[in-house]
C-alpha positions, 0 to 999 in steps of 0.5 A: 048677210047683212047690207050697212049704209056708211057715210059717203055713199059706202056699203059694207057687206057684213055678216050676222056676227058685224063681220066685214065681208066685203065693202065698196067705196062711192057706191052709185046703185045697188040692185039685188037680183036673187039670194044668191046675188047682188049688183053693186054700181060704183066708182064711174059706170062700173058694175059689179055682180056679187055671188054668195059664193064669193063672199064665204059662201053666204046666201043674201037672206031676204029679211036682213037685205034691202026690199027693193025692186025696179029700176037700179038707178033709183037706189042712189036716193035710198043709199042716202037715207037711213034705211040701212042698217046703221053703220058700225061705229066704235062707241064713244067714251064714256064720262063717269061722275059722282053725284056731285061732280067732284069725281070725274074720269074718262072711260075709253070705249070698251074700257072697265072702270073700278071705283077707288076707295073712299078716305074716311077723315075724323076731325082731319085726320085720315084714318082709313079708307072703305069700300065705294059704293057701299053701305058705310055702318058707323059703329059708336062705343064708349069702350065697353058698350054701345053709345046712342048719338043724340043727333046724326047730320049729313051734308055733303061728305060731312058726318057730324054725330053729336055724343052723349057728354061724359058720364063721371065713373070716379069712386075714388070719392064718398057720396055728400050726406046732403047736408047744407046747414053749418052749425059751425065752421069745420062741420059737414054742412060747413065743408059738404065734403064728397062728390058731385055737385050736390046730394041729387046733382051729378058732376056731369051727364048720366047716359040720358044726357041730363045731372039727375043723380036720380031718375026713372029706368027711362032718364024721367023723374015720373017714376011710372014703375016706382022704380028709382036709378041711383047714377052716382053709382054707375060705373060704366056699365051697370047701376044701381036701382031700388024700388021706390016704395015700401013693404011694411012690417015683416020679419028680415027672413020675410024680408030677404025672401020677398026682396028676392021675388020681386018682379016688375016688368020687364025687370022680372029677376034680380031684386034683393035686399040693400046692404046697409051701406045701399041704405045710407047711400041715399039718406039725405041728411039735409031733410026732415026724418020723414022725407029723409030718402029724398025720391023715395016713398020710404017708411022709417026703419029699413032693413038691411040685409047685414047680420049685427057681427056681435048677435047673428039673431040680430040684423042692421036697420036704418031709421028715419033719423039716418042711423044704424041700429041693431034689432031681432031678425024677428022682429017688423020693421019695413023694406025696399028691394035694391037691383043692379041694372046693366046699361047699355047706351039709354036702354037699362036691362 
């Protein structure tokens, strides 16, 4: 049996579980005389004398009553002071905020509290709600894959995540030759008829975020691994790569077999021979014959991998003066192997 000290001079008899067994008002002195009773003086002179047996058969258990012996009068001052058990108060409400105070409710004592969702808004517009108190996964795609923001900044509640400009993925457009010079009004170098802006720049952003029709597999123009990306032909998802150097004087079986073995790491797989239309794609017709692949570090007379349709002993080649010829299949002539990369935001594979 427990004794609690309440305000005003109350005692309240109480057992291990906070139960109330009995209490008393204005109480004077209390005096505890065995573990089987108790003297309680209240009221004006009254005495009282408590039995463990009047109140549900509970012994008064040493540890948990007050040690006090002598005079009972003295037990006024010790009702007064906190040496009692506290007394049994119903908890106060509880205020629950969020870190910037802009939510803020009251929580009755012994109340439960379920946190609302939170409103998700793009640009304003409400378009959903997610979980509180939960990590919150942005996913960005372009529609097929992946996207890689240039930049994502948090103030407040405000998200803003800056994207990579759109890629142009048009082909309803032939690529300019390159061709700037204009021998007379109508010619090619006249009109430069095709698309982007220019035989090396793109209309708008590859994925590296720069108009470099040509870079590197990592968006550069260092060209570490000789390995040059042509962006004019991406169409979203995949684009086209050749190597940037030259394997000279062989046969065009030599050359088919040894496009397709190719391996540069991590591009292990994959490698071919150009058809002849991925060869005058990247002949610039404004340049010397020599410099006429513009990036590339390319010998003339490239094997394609085309049969002449009129000598099947024949194949196409391109030359260093931006033709299209026949020659024996047995014949030396030089090549570059082509790849088709697959994109997936900055990362080709």
């Amino acid at each position: 049996m427990n004794i609690i000290k309440q305000t005003g001079g109350n005692v309240v008899l109480a057992d291990a579980a906070g139960n109330i067994l009995k209490s008393f008002v204005n109480v004077n002195a209390l005096d505890i005389v065995s573990n089987n009773e108790i003297i309680i003086k209240y009221g004006f002179n009254q005495w009282h004398s408590l039995f463990a047996s009047q109140i549900d058969n509970t012994e008064v258990e040493p540890a948990s009553a007050i040690p006090f012996s002598g005079d009972a009068y003295a037990l006024a001052a010790l009702l007064s002071s906190d040496f009692f058990y506290p007394s049994i108060a119903v908890c106060a409400d509880a205020q629950v905020d969020n870190s910037d105070a802009s939510y803020s409710v009251l929580i009755a004592s012994g109340g439960s509290l379920i946190l609302p969702d939170s409103d998700v808004e793009v640009n304003s517009n409400l378009e959903g709600q997610i979980v509180s108190v939960e990590t919150i996964d942005i996913q960005l795609t372009d529609g097929v894959s992946s996207v890689t923001p240039n930049s994502v900044n948090i103030v407040g509640n405000t998200v803003t995540i800056e994207v990579p400009a759109a890629v142009s993925r048009t082909t309803a457009q032939l690529m300019k030759t390159g061709q700037t010079t204009s021998y007379r009004t109508g010619d090619d170098g006249d009109l430069e008829a095709g698309r982007n802006v220019s035989f090396t720049t793109l209309a708008e952003n590859n994925v590296f975020g720069n108009t470099n029709r040509f870079t590197d597999e990592l968006g550069t123009q260092t060209y570490t691994k000789n390995i040059v990306i042509d962006w004019s032909t991406y169409n979203g998802s995949t684009v086209l790569g050749y190597r940037r150097t030259t394997t000279i004087n062989t046969t065009w079986t030599v050359a088919i077999d040894g496009a397709l073995v190719v391996s540069i790491a991590p591009f292990t797989s994959g490698w071919r021979l150009p058809n002849v239309r991925e060869l005058f794609n990247i002949m610039n017709y404004e340049l010397l014959n020599a410099t006429i692949y513009g990036p590339f570090n390319i010998s003339a007379n490239l094997w394609s991998s085309n049969t002449n349709i009129n000598s099947s002993t024949q194949a196409l080649y391109t030359n260093s003066g931006g033709q299209i010829l026949t020659n024996a299949k047995g014949s030396s002539l030089n090549y570059i192997p082509c790849r088709t990369f697959t994109v997936t935001g900055t990362t080709l594979s």
